[in-house]
TIMI-2910 file (N, C-alpha, C, CB; in pm, 1 decimal, decimal comma, always signed):
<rs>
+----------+----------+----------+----------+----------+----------+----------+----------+----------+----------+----------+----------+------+
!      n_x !      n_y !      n_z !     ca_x !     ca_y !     ca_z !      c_x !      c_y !      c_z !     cb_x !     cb_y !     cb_z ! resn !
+----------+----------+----------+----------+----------+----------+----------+----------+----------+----------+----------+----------+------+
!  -1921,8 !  -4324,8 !  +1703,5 !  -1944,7 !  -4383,9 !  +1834,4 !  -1975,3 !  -4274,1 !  +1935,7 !  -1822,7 !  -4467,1 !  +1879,2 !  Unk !
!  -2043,8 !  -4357,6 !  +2071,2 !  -2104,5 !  -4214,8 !  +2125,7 !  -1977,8 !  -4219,2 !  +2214,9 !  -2283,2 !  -4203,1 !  +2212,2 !  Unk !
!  -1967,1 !  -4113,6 !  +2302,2 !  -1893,9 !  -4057,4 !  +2418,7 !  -1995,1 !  -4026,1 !  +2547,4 !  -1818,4 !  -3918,6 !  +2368,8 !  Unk !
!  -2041,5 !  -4074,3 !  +2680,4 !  -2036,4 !  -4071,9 !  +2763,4 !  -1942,9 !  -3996,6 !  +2896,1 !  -2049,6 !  -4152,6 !  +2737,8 !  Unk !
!  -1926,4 !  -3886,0 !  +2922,5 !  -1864,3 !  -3856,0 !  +3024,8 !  -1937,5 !  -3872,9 !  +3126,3 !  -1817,4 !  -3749,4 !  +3021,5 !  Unk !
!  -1896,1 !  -3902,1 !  +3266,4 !  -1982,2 !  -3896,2 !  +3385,1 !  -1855,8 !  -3926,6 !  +3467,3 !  -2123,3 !  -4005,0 !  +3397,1 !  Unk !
!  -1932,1 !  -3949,7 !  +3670,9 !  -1872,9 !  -4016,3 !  +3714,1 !  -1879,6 !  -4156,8 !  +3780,8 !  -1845,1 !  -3953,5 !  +3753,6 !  Unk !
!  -1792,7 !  -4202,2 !  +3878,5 !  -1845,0 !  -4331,5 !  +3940,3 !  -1970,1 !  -4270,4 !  +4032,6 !  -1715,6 !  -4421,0 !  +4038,3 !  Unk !
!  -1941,6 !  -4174,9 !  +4106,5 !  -2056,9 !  -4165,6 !  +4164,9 !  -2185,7 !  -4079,8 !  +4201,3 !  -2025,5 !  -4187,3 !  +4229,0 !  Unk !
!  -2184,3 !  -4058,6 !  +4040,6 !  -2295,5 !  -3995,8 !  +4028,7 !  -2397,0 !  -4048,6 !  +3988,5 !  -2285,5 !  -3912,5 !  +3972,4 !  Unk !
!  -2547,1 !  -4091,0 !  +4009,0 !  -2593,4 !  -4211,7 !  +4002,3 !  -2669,2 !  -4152,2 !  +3850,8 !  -2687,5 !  -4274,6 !  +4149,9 !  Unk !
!  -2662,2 !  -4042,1 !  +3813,7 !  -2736,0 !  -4038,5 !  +3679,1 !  -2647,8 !  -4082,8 !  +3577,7 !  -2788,8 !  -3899,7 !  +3640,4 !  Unk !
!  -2550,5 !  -4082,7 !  +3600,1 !  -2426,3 !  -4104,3 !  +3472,9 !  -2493,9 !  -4290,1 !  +3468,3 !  -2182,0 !  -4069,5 !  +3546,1 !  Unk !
!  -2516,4 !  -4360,9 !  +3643,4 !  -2504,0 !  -4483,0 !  +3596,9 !  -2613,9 !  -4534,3 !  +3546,2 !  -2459,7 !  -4558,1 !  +3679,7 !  Unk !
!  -2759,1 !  -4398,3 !  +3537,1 !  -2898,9 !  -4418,8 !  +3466,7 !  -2836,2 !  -4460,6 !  +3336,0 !  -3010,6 !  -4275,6 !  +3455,7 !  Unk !
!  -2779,2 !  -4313,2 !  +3292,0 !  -2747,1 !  -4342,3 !  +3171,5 !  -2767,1 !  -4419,8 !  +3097,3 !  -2676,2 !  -4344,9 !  +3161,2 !  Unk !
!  -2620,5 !  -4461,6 !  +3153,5 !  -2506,9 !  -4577,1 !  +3124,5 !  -2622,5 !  -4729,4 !  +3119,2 !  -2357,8 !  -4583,4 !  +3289,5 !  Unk !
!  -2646,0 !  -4742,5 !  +3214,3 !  -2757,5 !  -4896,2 !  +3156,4 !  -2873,3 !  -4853,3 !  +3084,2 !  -2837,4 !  -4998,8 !  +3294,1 !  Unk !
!  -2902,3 !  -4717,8 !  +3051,7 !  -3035,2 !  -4700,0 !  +2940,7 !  -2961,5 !  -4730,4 !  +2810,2 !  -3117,2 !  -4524,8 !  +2932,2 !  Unk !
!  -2831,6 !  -4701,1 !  +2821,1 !  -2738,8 !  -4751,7 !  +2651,8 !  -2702,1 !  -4871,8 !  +2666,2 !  -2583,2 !  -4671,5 !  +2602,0 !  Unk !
!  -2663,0 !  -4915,9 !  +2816,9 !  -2616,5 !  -5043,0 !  +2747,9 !  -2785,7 !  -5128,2 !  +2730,6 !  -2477,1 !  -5141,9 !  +2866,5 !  Unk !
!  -2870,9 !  -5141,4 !  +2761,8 !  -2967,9 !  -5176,0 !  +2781,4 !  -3055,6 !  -5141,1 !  +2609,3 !  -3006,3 !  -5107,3 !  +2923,0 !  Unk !
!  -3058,4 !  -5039,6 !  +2543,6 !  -3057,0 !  -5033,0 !  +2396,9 !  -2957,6 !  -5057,5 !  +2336,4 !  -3086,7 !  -4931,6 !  +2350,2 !  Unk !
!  -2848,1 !  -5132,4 !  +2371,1 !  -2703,6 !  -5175,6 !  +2295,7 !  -2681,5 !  -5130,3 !  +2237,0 !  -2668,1 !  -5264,4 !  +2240,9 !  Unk !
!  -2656,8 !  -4985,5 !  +2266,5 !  -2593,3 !  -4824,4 !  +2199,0 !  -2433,9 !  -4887,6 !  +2224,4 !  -2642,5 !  -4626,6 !  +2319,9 !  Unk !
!  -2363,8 !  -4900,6 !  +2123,8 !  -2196,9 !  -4850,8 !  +2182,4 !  -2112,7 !  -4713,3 !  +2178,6 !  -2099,5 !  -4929,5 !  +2108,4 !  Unk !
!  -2076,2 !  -4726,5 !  +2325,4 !  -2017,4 !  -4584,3 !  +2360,2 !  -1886,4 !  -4634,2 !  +2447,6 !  -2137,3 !  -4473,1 !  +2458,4 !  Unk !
!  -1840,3 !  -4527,2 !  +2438,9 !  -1717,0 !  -4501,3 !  +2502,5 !  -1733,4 !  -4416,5 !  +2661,4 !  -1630,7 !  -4412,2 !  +2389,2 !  Unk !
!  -1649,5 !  -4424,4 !  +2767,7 !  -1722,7 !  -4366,2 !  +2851,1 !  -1592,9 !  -4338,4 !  +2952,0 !  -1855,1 !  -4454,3 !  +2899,9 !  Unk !
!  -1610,8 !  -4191,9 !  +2976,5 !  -1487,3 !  -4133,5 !  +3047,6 !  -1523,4 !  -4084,5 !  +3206,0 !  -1431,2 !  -3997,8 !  +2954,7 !  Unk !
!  -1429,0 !  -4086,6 !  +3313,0 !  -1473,3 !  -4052,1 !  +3420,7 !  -1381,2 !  -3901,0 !  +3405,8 !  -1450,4 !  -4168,3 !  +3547,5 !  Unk !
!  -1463,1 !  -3790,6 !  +3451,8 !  -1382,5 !  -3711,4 !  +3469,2 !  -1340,1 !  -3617,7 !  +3580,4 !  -1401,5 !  -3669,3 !  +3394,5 !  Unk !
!  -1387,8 !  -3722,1 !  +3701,0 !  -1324,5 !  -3683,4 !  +3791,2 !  -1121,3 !  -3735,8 !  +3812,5 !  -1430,6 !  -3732,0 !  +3895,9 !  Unk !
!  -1167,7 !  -3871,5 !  +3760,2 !  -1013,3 !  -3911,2 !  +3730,7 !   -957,3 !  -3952,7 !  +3564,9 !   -987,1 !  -4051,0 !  +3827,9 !  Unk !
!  -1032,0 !  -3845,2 !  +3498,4 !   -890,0 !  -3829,8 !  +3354,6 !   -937,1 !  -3677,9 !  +3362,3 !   -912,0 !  -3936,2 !  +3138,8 !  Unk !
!   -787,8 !  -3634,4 !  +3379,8 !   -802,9 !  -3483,5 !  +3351,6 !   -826,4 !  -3417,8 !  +3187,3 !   -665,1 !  -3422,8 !  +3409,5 !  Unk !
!   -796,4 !  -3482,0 !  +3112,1 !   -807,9 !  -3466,1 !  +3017,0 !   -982,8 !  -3477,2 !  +2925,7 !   -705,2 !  -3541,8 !  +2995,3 !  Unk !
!   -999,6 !  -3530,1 !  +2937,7 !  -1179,5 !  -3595,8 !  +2965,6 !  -1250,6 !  -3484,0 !  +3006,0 !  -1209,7 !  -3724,4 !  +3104,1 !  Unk !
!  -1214,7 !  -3442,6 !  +3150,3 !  -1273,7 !  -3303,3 !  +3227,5 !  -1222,2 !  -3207,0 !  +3129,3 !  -1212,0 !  -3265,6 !  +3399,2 !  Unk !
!  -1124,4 !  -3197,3 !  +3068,5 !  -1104,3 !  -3066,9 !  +2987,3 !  -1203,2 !  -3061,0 !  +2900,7 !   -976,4 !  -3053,0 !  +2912,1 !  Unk !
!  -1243,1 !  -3203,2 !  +2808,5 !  -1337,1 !  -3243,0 !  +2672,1 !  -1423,3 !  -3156,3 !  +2724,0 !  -1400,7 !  -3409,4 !  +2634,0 !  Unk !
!  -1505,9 !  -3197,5 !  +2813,4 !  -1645,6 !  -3210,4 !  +2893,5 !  -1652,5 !  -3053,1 !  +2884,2 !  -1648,4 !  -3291,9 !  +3072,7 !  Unk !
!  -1608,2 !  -2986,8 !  +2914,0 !  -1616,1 !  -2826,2 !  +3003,3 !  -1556,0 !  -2730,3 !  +2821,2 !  -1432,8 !  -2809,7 !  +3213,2 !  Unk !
!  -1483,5 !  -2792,4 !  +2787,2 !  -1476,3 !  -2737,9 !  +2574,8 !  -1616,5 !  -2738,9 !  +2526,3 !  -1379,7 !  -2882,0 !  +2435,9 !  Unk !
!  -1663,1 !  -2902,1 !  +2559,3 !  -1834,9 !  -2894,9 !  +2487,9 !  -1955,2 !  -2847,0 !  +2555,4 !  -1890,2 !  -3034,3 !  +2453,9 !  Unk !
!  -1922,2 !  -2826,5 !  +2680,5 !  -2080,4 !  -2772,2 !  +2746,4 !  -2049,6 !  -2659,4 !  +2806,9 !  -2162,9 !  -2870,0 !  +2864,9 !  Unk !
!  -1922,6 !  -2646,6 !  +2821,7 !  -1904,3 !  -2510,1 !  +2943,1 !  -1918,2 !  -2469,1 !  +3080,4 !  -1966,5 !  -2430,3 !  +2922,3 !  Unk !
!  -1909,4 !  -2625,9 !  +3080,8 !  -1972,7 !  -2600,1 !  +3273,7 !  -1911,9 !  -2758,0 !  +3323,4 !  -2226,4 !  -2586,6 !  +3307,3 !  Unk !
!  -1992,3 !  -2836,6 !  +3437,5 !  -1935,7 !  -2949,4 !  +3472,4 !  -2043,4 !  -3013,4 !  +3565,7 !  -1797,0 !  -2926,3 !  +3533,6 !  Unk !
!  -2148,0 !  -3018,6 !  +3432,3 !  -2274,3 !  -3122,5 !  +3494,0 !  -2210,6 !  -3201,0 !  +3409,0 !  -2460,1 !  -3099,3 !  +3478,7 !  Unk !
!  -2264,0 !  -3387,0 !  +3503,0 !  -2230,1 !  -3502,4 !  +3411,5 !  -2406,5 !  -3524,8 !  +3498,0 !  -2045,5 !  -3632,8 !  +3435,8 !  Unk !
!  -2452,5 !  -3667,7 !  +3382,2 !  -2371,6 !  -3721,7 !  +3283,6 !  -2400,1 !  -3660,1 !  +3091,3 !  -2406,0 !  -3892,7 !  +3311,6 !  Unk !
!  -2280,0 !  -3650,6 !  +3053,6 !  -2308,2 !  -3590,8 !  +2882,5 !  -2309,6 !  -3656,8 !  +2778,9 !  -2221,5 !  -3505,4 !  +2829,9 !  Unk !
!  -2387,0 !  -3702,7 !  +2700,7 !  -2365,1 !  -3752,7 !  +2602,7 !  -2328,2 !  -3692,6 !  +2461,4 !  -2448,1 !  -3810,5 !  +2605,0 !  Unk !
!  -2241,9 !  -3735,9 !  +2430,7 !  -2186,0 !  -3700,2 !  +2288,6 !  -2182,6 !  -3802,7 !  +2177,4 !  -2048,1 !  -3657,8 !  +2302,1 !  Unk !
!  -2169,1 !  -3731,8 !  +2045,7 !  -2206,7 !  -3790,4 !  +1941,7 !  -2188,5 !  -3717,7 !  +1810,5 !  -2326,6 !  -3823,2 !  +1963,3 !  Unk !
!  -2052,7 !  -3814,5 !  +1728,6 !  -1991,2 !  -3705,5 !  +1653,7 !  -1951,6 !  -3541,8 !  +1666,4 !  -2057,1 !  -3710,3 !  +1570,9 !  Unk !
!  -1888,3 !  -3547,0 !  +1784,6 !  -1824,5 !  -3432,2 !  +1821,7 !  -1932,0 !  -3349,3 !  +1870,5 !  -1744,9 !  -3370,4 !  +1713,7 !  Unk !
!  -2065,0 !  -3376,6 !  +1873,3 !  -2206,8 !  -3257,1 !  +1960,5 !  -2255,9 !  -3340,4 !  +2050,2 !  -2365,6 !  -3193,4 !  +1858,7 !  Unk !
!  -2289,6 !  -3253,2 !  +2121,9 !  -2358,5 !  -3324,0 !  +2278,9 !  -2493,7 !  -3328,4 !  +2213,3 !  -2355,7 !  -3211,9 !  +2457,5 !  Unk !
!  -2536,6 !  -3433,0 !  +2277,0 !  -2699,9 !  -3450,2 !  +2272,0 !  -2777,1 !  -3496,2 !  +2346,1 !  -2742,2 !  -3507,8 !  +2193,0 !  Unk !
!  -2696,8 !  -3509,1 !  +2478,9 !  -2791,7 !  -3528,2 !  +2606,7 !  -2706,2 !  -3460,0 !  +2742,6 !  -2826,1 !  -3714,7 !  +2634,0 !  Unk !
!  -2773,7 !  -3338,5 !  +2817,8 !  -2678,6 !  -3341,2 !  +2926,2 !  -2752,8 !  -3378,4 !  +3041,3 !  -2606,1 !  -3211,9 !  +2947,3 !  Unk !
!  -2737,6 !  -3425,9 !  +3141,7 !  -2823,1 !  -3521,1 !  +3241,7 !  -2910,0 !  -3618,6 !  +3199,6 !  -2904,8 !  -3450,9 !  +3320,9 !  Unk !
!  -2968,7 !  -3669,1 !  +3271,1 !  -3102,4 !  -3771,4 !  +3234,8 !  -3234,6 !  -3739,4 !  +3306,6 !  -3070,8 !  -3930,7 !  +3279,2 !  Unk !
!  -3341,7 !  -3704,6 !  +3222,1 !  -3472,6 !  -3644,9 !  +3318,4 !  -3467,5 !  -3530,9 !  +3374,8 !  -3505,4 !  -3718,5 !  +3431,4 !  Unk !
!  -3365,9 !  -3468,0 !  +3301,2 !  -3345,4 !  -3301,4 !  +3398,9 !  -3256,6 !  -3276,7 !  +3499,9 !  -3465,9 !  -3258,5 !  +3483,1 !  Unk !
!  -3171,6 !  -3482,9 !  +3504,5 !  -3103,8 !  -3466,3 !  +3657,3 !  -2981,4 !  -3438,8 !  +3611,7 !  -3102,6 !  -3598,8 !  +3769,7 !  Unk !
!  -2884,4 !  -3389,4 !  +3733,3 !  -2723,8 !  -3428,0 !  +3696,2 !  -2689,0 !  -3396,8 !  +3800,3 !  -2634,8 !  -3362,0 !  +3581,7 !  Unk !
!  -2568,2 !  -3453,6 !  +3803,2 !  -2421,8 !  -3417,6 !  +3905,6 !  -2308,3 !  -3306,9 !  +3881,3 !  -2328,9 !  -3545,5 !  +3906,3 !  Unk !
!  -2318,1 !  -3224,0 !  +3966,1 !  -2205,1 !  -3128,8 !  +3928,2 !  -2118,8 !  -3165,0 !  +3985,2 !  -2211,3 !  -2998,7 !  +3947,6 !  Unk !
!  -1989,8 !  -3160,5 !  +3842,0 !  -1805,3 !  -3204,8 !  +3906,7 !  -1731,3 !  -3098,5 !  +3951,4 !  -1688,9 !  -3267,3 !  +3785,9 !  Unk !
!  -1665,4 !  -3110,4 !  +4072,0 !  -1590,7 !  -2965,4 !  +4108,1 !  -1486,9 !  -2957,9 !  +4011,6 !  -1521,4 !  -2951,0 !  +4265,2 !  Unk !
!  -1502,6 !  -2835,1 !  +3970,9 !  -1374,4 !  -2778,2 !  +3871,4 !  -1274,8 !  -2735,0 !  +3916,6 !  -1395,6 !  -2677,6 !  +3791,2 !  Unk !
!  -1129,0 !  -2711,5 !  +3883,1 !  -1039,0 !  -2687,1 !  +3929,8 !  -1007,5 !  -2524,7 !  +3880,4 !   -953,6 !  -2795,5 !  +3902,4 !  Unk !
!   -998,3 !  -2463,3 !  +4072,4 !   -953,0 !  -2308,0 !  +4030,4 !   -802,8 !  -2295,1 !  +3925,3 !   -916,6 !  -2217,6 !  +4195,9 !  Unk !
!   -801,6 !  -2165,6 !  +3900,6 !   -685,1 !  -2118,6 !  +3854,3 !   -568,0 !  -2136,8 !  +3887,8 !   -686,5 !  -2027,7 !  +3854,4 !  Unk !
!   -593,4 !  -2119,0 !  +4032,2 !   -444,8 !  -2175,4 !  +4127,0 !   -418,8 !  -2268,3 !  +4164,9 !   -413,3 !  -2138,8 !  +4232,3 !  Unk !
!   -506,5 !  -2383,1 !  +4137,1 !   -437,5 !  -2522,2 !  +4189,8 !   -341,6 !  -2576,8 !  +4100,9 !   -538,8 !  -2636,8 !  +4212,1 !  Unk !
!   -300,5 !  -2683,7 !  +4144,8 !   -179,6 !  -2749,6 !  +4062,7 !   -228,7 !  -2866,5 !  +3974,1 !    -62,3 !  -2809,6 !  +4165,1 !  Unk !
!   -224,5 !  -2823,4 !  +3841,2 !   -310,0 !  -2955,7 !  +3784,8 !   -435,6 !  -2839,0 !  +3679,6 !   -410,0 !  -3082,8 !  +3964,6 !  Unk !
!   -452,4 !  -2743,0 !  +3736,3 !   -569,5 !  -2656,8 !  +3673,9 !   -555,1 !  -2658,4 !  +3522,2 !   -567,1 !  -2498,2 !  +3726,7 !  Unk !
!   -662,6 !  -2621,8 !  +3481,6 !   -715,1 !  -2658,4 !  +3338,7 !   -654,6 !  -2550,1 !  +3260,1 !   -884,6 !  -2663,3 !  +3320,2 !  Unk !
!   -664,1 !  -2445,0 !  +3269,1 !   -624,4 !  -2306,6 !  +3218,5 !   -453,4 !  -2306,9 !  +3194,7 !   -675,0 !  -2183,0 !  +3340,6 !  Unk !
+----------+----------+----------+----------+----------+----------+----------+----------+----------+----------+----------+----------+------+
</rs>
């Protein structure tokens, strides 16, 4: 099954998102501005924190749509909650 990360309001995640549901691809689909855990996935497989990503069997195979994306602010070292 695929994996989808993006967010609510990033409007390429919601291109995406109706180009799959619209080829009745089933995916799974994480926000990662609110699951921290998700944002960890996201930034393990691409290294950075453009959405929207598509994954598929554990490899990405799409990051934006048309060249576009949204960058998610990442959390420094010192905040509370940080990834590291």
């Amino acid at each position: 099954m695929m994996e989808l990360y993006g967010t609510k309001g990033c409007p390429y995640t919601k291109e995406l998102r109706e180009s799959l549901l619209w080829d009745g691809k089933e995916f799974v689909e994480y926000d990662v501005e609110e699951d921290k855990e998700a944002l960890k996935r996201l930034i393990a497989l691409t290294g950075g924190g453009t959405v929207p990503v598509l994954v598929e069997d554990g490899r990405v195979i799409q990051v934006g749509i048309s060249g576009r994306g949204c960058i998610v602010a990442l959390p420094s070292s010192r905040e509370n909650g940080a990834l590291s």
